[in-house]
MARFIDO-832303 format. One record per residue (C-alpha): x, y, z. Coordinates in steps of 0.5 Angstrom, whole numbers, padded with zeros to 4 digits, always signed. Example, Ala and Ser with C-alpha at 12.3 -4.5 7.8 and 13.67 -1.06 7.14 Angstrom:
<sites>
+0025-0009+0016+0027-0002+0014
</sites>
This chain:
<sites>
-0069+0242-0269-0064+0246-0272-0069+0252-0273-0063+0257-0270-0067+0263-0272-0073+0262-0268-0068+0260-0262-0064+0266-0263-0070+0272-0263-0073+0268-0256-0067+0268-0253-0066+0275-0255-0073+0277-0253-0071+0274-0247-0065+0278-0246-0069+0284-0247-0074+0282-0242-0068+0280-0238-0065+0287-0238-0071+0291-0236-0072+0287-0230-0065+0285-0227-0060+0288-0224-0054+0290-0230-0049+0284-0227-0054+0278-0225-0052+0272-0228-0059+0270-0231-0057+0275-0236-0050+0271-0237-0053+0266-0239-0058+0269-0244-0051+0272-0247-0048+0265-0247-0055+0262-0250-0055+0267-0256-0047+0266-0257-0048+0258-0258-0054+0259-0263-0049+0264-0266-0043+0258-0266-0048+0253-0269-0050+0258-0275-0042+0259-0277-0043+0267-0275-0037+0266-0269-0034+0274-0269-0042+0274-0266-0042+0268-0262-0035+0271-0259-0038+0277-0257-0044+0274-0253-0039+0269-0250-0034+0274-0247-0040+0278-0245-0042+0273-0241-0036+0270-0238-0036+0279-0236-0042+0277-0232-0041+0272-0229-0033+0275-0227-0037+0279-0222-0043+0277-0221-0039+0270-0218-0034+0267-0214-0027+0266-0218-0028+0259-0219-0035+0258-0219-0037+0252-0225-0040+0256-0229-0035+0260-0231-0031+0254-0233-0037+0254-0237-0036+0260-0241-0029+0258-0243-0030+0252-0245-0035+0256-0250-0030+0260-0251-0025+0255-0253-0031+0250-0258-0031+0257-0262-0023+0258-0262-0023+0252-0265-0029+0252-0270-0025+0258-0274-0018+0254-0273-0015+0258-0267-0013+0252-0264-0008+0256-0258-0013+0260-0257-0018+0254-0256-0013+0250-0252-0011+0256-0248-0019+0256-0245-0019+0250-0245-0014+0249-0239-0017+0255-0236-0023+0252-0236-0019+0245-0233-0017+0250-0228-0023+0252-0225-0026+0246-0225-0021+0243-0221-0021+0248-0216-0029+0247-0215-0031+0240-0216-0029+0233-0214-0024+0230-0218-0027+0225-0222-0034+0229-0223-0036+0228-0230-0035+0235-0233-0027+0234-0231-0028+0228-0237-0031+0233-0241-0025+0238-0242-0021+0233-0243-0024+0231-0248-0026+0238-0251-0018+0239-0251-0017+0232-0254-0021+0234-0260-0016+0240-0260-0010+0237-0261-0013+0231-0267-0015+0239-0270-0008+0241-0269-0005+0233-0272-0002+0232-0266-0006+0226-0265-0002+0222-0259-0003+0228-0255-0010+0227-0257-0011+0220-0255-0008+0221-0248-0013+0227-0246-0020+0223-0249-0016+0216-0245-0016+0221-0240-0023+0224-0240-0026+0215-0240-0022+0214-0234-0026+0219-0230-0033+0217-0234-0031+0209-0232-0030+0211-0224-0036+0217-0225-0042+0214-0229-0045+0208-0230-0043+0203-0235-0047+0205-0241-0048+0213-0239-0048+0216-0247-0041+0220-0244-0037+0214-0245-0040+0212-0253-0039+0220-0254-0032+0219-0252-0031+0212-0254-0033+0216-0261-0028+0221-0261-0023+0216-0259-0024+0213-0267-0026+0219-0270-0016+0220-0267-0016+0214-0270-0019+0215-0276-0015+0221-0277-0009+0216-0276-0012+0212-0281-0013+0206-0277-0019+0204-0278-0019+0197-0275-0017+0202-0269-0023+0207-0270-0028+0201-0273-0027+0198-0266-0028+0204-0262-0034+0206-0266-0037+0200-0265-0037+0201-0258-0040+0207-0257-0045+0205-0262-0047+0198-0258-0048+0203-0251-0053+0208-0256-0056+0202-0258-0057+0200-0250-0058+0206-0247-0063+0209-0252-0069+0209-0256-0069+0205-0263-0069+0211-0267-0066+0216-0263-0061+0221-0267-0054+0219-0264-0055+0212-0266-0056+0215-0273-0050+0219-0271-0046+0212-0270-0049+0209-0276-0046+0215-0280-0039+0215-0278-0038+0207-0277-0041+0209-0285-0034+0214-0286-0029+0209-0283-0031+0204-0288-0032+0209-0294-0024+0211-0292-0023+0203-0293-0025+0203-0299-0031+0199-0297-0036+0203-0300-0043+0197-0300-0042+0198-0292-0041+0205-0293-0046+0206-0296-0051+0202-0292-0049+0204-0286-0050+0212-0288-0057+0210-0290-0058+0208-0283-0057+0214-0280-0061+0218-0286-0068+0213-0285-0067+0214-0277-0066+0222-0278-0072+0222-0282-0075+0219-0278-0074+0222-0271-0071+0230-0274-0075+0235-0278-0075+0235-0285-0070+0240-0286-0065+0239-0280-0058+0240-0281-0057+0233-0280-0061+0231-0284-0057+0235-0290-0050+0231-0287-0053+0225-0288-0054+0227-0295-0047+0229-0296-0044+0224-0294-0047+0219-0298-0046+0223-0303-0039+0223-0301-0038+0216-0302-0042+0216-0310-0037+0221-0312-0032+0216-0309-0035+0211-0313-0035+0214-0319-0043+0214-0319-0042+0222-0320-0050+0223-0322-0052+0219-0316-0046+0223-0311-0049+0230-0314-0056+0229-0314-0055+0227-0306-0049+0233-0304-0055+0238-0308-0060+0236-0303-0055+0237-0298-0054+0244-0300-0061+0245-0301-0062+0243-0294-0057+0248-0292-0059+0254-0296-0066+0254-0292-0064+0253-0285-0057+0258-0284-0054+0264-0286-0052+0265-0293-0045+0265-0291-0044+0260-0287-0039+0255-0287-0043+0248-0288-0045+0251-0295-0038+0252-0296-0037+0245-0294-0042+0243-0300-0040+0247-0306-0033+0244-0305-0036+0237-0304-0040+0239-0310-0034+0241-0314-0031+0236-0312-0035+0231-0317-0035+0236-0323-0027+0236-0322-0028+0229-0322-0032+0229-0328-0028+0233-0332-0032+0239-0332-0027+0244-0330-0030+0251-0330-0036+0249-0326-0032+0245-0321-0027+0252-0321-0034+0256-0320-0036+0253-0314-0029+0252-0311-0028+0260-0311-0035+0260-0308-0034+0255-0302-0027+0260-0301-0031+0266-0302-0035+0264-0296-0030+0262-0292-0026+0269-0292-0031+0272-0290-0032+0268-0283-0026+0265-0282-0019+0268-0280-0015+0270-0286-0011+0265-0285-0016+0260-0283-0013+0252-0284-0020+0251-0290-0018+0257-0293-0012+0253-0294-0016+0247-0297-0020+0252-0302-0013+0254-0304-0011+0247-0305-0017+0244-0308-0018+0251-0313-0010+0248-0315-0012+0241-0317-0017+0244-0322-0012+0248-0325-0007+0242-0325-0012+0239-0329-0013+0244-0333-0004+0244-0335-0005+0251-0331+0001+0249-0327+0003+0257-0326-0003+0258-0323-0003+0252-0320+0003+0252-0316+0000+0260-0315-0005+0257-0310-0001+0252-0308+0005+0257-0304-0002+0261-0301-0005+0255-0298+0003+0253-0296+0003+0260-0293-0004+0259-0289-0001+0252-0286+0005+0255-0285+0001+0260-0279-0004+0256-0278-0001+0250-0276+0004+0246-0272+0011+0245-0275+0009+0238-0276+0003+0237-0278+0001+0233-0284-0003+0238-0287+0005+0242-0289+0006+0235-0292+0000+0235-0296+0002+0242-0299+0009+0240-0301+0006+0234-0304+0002+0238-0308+0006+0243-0310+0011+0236-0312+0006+0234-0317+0006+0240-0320+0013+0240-0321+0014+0233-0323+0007+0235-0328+0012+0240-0331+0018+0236-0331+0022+0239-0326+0024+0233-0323+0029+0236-0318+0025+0241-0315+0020+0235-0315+0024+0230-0311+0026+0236-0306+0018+0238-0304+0016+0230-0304+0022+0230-0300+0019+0235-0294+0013+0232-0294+0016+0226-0292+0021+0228-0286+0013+0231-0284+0010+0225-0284+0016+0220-0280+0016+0225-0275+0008+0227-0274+0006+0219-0276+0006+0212-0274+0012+0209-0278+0007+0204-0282+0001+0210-0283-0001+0210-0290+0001+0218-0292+0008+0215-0291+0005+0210-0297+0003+0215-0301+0010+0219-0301+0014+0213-0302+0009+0212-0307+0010+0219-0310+0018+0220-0310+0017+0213-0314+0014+0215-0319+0019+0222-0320+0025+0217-0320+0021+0214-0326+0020+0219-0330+0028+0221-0329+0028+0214-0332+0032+0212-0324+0028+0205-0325+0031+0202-0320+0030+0207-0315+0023+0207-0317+0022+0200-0315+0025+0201-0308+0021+0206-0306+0014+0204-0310+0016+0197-0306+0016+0200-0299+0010+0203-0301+0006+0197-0302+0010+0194-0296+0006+0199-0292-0001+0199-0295-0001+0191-0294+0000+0192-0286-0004+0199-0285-0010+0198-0290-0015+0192-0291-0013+0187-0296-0017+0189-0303-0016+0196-0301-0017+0201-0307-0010+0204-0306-0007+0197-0305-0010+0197-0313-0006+0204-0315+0001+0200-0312+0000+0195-0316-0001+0199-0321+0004+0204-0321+0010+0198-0320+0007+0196-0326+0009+0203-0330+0016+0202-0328+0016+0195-0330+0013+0197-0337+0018+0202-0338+0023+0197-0336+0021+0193-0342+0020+0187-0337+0012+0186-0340+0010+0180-0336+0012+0183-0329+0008+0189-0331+0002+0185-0333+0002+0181-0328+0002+0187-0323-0003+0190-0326-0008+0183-0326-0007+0184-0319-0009+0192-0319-0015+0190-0323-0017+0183-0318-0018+0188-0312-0022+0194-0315-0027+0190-0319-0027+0186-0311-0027+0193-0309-0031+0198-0314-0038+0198-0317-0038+0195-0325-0037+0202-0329-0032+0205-0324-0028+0209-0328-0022+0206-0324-0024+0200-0327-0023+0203-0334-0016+0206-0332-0014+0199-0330-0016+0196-0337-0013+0202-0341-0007+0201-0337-0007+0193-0339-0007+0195-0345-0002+0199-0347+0002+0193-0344-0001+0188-0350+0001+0194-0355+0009+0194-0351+0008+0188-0352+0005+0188-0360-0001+0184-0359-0005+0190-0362-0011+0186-0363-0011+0184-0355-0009+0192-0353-0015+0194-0357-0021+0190-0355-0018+0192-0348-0019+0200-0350-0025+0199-0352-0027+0195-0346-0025+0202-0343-0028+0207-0347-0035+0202-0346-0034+0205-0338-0032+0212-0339-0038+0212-0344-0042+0209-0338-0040+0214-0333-0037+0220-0335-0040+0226-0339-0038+0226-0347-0033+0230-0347-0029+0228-0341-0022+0228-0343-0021+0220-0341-0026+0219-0346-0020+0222-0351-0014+0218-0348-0019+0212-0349-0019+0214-0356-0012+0216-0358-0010+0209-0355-0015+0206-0359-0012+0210-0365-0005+0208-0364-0007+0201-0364-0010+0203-0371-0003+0207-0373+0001+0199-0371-0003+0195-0375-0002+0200-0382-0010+0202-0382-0008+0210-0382-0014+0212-0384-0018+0210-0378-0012+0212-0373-0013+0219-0376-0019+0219-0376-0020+0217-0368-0014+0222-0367-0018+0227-0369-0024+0225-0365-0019+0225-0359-0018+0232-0360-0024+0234-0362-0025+0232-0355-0020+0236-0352-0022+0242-0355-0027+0243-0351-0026+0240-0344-0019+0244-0344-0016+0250-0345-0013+0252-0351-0005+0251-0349-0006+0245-0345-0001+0239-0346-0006+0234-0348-0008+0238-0355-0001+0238-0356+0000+0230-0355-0006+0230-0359-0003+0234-0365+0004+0230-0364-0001+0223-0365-0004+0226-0371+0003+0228-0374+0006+0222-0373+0000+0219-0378+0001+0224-0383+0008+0222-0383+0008+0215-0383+0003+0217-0390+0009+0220-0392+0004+0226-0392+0010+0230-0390+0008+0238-0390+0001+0236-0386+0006+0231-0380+0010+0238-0380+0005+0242-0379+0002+0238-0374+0009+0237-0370+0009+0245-0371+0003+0246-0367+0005+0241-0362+0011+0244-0360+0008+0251-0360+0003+0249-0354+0009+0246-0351+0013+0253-0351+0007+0256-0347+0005+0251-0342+0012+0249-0341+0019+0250-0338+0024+0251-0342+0027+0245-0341+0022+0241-0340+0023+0234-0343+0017+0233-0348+0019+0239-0351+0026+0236-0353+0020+0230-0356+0018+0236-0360+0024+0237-0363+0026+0231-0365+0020+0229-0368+0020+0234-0373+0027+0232-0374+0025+0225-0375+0020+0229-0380+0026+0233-0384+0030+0226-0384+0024+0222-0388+0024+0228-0392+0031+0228-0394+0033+0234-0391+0039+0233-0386+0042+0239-0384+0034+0241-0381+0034+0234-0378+0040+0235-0375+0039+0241-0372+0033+0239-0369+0035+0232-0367+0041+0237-0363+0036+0242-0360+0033+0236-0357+0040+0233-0354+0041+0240-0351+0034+0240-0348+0035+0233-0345+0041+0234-0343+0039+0239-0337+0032+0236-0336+0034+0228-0335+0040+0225-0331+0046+0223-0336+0044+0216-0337+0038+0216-0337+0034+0212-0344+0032+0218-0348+0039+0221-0349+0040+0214-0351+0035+0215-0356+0037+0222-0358+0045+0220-0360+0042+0214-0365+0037+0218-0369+0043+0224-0369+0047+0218-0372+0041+0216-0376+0042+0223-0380+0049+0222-0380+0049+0216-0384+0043+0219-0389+0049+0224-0391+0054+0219-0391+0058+0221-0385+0059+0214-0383+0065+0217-0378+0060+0221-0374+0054+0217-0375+0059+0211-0371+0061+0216-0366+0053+0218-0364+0052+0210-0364+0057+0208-0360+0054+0214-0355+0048+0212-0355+0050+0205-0354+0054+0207-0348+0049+0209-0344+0044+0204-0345+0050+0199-0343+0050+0203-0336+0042+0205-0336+0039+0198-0339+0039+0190-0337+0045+0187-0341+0039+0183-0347+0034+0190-0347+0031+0190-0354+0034+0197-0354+0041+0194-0355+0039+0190-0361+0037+0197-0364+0043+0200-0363+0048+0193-0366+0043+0193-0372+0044+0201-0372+0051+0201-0373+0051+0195-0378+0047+0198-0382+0053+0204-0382+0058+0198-0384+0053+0196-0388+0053+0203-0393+0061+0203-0392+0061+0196-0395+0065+0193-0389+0060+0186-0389+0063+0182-0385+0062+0187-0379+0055+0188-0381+0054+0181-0381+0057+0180-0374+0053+0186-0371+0046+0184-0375+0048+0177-0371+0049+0179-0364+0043+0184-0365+0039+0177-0366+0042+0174-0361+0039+0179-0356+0033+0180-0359+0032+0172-0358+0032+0174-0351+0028+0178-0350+0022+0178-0355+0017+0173-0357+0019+0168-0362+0015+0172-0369+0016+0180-0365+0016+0184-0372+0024+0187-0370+0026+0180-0371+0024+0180-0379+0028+0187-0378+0034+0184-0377+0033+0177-0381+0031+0183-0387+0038+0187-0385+0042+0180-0385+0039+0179-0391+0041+0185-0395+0048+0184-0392+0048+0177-0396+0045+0181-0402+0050+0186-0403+0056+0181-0401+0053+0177-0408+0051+0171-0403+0043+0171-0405+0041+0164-0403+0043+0167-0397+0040+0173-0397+0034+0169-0400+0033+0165-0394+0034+0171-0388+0029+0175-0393+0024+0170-0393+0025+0169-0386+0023+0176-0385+0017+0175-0389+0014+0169-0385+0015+0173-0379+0012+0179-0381+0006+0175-0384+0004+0172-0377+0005+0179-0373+0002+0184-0377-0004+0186-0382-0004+0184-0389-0003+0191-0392+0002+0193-0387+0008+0197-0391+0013+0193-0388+0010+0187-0391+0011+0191-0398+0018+0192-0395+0019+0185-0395+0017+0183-0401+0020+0189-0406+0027+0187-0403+0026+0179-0404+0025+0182-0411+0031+0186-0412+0036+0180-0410+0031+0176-0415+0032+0182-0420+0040+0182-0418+0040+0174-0420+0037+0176-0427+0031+0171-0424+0026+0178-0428+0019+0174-0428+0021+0173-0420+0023+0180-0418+0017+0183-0421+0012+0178-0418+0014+0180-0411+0016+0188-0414+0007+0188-0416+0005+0185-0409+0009+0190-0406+0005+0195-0410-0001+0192-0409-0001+0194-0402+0002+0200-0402-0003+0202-0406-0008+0200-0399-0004+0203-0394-0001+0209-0396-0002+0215-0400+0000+0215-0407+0006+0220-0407+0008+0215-0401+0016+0215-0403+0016+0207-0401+0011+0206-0406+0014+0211-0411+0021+0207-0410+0017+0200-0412+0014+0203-0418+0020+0205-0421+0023+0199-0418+0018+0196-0422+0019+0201-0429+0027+0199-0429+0026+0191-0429+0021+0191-0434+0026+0196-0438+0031+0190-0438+0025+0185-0442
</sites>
């Protein structure tokens, strides 16, 4: 009934009783001992449960022969609270104590002898030795086949550890197909609402949550809880499982008031019926605190997962295995807190736990590297990253199945470091045997199988090859709308990711609507200011900065911050972002001293919460560089753009695309100050590497031809430029969309070539090439769009055709005086442009 302190003050009343009235050894008083010692293990209080045990199995040391049974008894006891605080040598060590006395003192197939070996078995799954595991437990059913009949309870107990081994496998089929057995022997051997069937419903409802398979989860789990209510008390410990684990499964749904509201009636449950240190309430403050991190409310997840601690150092052994996992857990908040000291802090302490506490290839070591591994990849240290990915990967080849999906996931996460180092080749080949792997071990729509498509996607989307990505994330998108309740926040993920592909891609007003859709889902799901909704709100902020409409892409820039503000600390990386995305608005306004202001704010973040050389810092750097080159102030820009270079040149390999980008807007400043030399050597650098780090037609190159035509262009060399313009066209042909705004940028380019070579029919032609284009792919008062009518109407002014020119100079104003502010230095070019025609009337 779970009533453990009217169980411990009987038979402690007993006791008493006992004491005044036997002898000081007899073995009645032995098992008075060893009752209170099991009500002790149940309430979590095992230094009390150990004490009482070891003075039972004292008794009946004298009061018995060597090997009689019972002693067997008090070991096996012994061990069961051994491996409840995680001593597994020590349980094992009893255990087999046990075994030994047993085969002296019973026949060979008596049913207690099944019973060791599979307490032994359950040590080694604890311990992730999992083949050893499976041995003993096959072991054990063997003598329950010979010893019992065909429907005893003992072979649906055994049948159920047997797939609670495989489910650690995570070999589902193998475990559902073990669970079901022992469920089918409960369901002939016992009346319809017993609790072990309840039981049997739980875990089937467990493996079919690790499948991702949440409806049957979650009508399995239900079953278990309609026959608890039915057969327990009110308030029984089980009863408070059932509720957890529900609760588990509506977290994993991203039904978060659902999975609180269950996971709170579990702890209720819990706090009326154990001692307020015990290690199921432990248990329910990190489920609890699970949904909260989940829901971006980070100070209560953190609160709670340091009270779950709290009680776990006071019961457990210092060095204790769910100690570890508190320290883990307490890392994942500060990880998303861009705490990423403190993070790895925990982090090492839970590897240091592990390191005692386990064997040296036991997946739990694995997981903390990996973790540590995230932390290093989150601060750009990609090496240390890799190294730590690459342990957890040697633990789990020697400690698993060579298709088990831990493999998976480390493939997966060494995947996603070689993308970051910009080593896409690489990523594809390990996020491809990832997938191999999930396809065999996992069920077809699976939810990780979802996150492989995804994740191959961002690599194709940075290799700029858009179709592939779209149509992996079309595949991700299928399986978790198969998978996951209509407004899980995956599903916003997904539709946010789609997106950004379309914004690639520049089909801006199909990216928004696929943002908003996932802002609509995150409003639906998440608390109102969860830092998802301010990623949702920055995307569709920047869709607005593509389309030329800067004040609304302010405006919701500065929402997404607000956001950020509040769910986050002061210096995380996010606000820093944020700042950036504002300043890059104010930039493009031409709002200079603001975009610097911001950019400045953006790097100062930065330097706090990142390493020296960490590769968003050199971003900061080259932006404000960006910033001082539109303001014509090139000795600052170069020496920021060069700050930038030197960042990147310690944090990213030699070739990777950045360094690229770097060498370009160096050339950039070089030609503005009419060092054409330089600017050609920078261009050509920067070319260089794309050639080694980019397939032959990536648009990149069509930016560095255009780039170093333009500087032949300034040198009056037309006919290199016009070449090089050509061959930029050329591969732009390839690789883009037939009205992709960069061809109008080449055709404009072509087109001043001609303009100043004096050929302005030709010019005229590339110009209203460029226009047309421009036309159909961008908005009406985008300021490229003013761009091309003004330098149409400088070759008519260059012809003496005045009436024409100053009709194309005034549209040009007329939408600069839409879209940007007036101190804008476009819109004061064209104005004068316009005053010196009008002084040639």
């Amino acid at each position: 009934m779970g009533e453990y302190s009217k169980a411990l003050s009987s038979y402690e009343r007993s006791l008493e009783i006992q004491k005044i009235a036997l002898p000081l050894n007899h073995p009645l008083l032995a098992t008075s001992y060893n009752n209170i010692g099991m009500v002790h293990d149940s309430m979590g209080e095992y230094s009390k449960a150990l004490s009482s045990l070891e003075r039972s199995l004292e008794i009946q040391k004298i009061a018995l022969l060597p090997n009689h049974p019972d002693i067997a008894t008090s070991y096996n006891n012994i061990a069961s609270v051994y491996s409840h605080i995680g001593e597994y040598s020590k349980a094992l060590s009893s255990y087999e104590r046990s075994l030994e006395v047993l085969k002296i003192a019973l026949p060979p197939n008596h049913p207690h002898f099944a019973q060791t070996y599979n307490n032994i078995g359950m040590v080694y799954d604890n311990m992730g030795e999992y083949s050893k595991a499976l041995s003993s437990l096959e072991r054990s059913l063997e003598i329950f086949k010979v010893a019992l009949p065909p429907n005893h309870r003992h072979f649906a107990q055994t049948y159920n550890n047997i797939a609670s081994v495989y489910s650690q496998m995570e070999d589902y089929s193998k475990a559902l197909s073990s669970y079901e057995k022992s469920f089918e022997i409960f369901k002939t051997a016992l009346p319809p609402n017993h609790p072990d069937l309840a039981t049997s419903y739980n875990n089937i409802g467990m493996v079919y949550s690790r499948m991702g398979e949440y409806a049957k989860a979650l009508s399995s789990l239900e079953n278990s809880l309609e026959i608890f209510k039915t057969a327990l008390p009110p308030n029984h410990p089980l009863l408070a499982t059932s509720y957890n684990n529900i609760g588990i499964v509506y977290d994993k749904m991203g039904e978060y008031s659902k999975a609180l509201s269950s996971l709170e009636r579990s702890l209720e449950i819990r706090k009326m019926i154990l001692p307020s240190n015990n290690l199921e309430l432990a248990a329910s403050y990190n489920n609890i605190a699970s949904v909260y991190n989940n829901m971006g409310e980070y100070s209560k997840a953190l609160s709670l997962y340091e009270r779950s601690l709290e009680i776990r150092k006071i019961v457990l052994p210092p060095n204790h295995p769910d100690s570890a996992t508190s320290y883990n857990n307490i890392a994942s908040v500060y990880y998303h807190m861009g705490e990423c000291s403190k993070a790895l802090s925990s982090l090492e302490r839970s590897l240091e736990i592990r390191k005692i506490a386990l064997p040296t290839n036991h997946p739990g070591l694995a997981t903390s590297y990996n973790n540590i591994a995230m932390v290093y990849d989150m601060m750009g240290e990609y090496s240390k990253a890799l190294s730590s990915y690459e342990k957890s990967f040697e633990i789990l080849k020697t400690a698993l199945p060579p298709n088990h999906p831990l493999l998976a996931t480390s493939y997966n996460n060494i995947g996603m470091v070689y993308s970051h180092m910009g080593e896409y080749s690489k990523a594809l080949s390990s996020l491809e045997r990832s997938l191999e792997i999930r396809k065999i071990a996992l069920p077809v729509n699976h939810p990780l199988l979802a996150t492989s498509y995804n994740n191959i996607a961002s690599v194709y989307s940075h290799m700029e090859d858009y179709s592939k990505a779209l149509s992996s994330l079309e595949r991700s998108l299928e399986i978790f709308k198969i998978v996951l309740p209509p407004n899980h926040p995956d599903l916003a993920s997904s539709y946010n990711n789609i997106g950004m592909v379309y914004s690639h891609i520049e089909e801006y007003s199909q990216a928004l609507s696929l943002y908003e859709r996932s802002l609509e889902i995150r409003k639906i799901v998440l608390p109102p200011n969860h830092p998802d909704s301010a990623t949702s709100y920055n995307n569709i902020a920047s869709m607005y900065y593509h389309m030329g409409e800067c004040s609304k892409a302010l405006s919701l820039y500065e929402r997404s911050l607000e956001i950020l503000k509040i769910a986050l600390p002061t210096n995380h990386p996010d606000l820093a972002t944020s700042y950036n995305n504002i300043a890059m608005v104010h930039d493009s306004m031409g709002e200079y001293s603001k975009a610097l202001s911001s950019y400045e704010r953006s790097l100062e973040i930065r330097k706090i919460a990142l390493p020296v050389n960490h590769s968003d810092l050199a971003t900061s750097y080259n932006n404000i560089g960006m910033v001082y080159s539109h303001m014509g102030e090139y000795s600052k820009a170069l020496s920021s753009y060069e700050r930038s270079l030197e960042i990147q040149k310690i944090a990213l390999s030699p070739n990777h695309p950045d360094l690229a980008t770097s060498y370009n807007n160096i050339g950039m400043v070089y030609s503005h100050m009419g060092e054409y030399a330089k600017a050609l050597s920078s261009y050509e650098r920067s070319l260089e590497i794309q050639k080694i780090a980019l397939s032959p037609n990536h648009p990149d190159f069509a930016t560095s031809y255009n780039n170093i035509g333009g500087v032949y262009d300034n040198m009056g060399e037309y006919s290199k430029a016009l070449s090089l313009y050509e061959r930029s066209l050329e591969i732009q042909k390839i690789a883009l969309s037939p009205n992709h705004p960069d061809f109008a940028t080449s055709y404009n380019n072509i087109g001043m070539v001609y303009s100043h070579m004096g050929e302005y029919s030709k010019a005229l032609s590339s110009l209203e090439r460029s226009l047309e284009i421009r036309k159909i792919a961008l908005p009406p008062n985008y300021p490229l769009l003013a761009t091309s009518y003004n330098n149409i109407g400088m070759v008519y002014d260059n012809m003496g055709e005045y009436s024409k020119a100053l009709s194309f100079y005034e549209r040009s104003l007329e939408i600069l005086r839409k879209s940007v502010p007036c101190s804008h230095p476009y819109l004061v070019c064209v104005k004068r442009n316009i005053e010196n025609l009008r002084n040639k009337f």
